[in-house]
N, C-alpha and C positions, 0 to 999 in steps of 0.2 A: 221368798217373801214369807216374812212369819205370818201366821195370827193378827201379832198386832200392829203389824205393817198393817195388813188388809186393812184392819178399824183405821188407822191413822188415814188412811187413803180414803173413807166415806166423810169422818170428822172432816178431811181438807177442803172439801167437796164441801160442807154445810158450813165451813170459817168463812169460803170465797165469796159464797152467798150471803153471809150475817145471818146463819139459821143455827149456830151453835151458842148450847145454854155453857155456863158459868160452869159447870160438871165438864159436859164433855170438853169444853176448852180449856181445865185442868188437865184431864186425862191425856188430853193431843201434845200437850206440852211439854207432860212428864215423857211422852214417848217420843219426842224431839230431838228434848236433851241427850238420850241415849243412841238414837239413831240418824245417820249421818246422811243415808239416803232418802228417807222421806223427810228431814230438812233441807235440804237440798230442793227437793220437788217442790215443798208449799215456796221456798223462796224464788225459785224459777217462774213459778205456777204465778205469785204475788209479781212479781217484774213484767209478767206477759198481760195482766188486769190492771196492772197501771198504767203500762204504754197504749194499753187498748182505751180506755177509757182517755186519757189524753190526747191519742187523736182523732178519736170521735166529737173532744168539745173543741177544738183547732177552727179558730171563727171562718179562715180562710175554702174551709171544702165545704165543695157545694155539695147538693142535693145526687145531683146524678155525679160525679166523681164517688161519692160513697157507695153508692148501687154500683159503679163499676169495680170498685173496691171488693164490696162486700163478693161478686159474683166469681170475682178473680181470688181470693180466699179459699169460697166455696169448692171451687174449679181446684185449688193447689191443694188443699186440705181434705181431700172428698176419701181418699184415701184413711183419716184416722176420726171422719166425723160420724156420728151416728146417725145413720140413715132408718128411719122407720120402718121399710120393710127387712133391713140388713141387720138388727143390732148382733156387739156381737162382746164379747168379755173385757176387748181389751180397747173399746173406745168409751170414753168418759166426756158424758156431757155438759158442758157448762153453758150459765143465761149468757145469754146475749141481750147488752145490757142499751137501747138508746134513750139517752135523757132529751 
């Protein structure tokens, strides 16, 4: 991973969120174009925040189907999420978003 891998990978982290200025969303895109693997990732990354977000507004689940949801995530995912007393290089945190 280069250099500017690394930055491409913070910029993707502040696109997800809508915390990237007009600068740095220039710069992530010039290094986009050139690299295949961190395109890749922001559009994996954009496809896994769409479907989340979609079925979070699905009128049909109820209140406790989502807590079991969410807990069964938690339970599957415990392994690459960032845990508070545990962090560690290679887990990356993203909001968790409910409207």
């Amino acid at each position: 991973m280069t250099n500017n891998c690394k930055m491409a990978e913070q910029l993707i982290e502040l696109r997800l969120i809508d915390l990237l200025s007009d600068e740095q969303h220039s710069l992530l895109n010039q290094h986009l174009v050139s690299c295949i693997a961190c395109a890749t990732n922001l559009q994996s990354l954009d496809q896994s925040m769409t479907a989340l977000k979609e079925s979070s507004d699905h009128p049909g689940i109820s209140a406790a189907y989502r807590e079991k949801l969410h807990a069964r995530l938690l339970d599957e995912l415990s392994d690459v999420l960032i845990h508070d007393d545990q962090p560690t290089a290679h887990q990356r945190c993203l909001p968790l978003i409910w409207d």
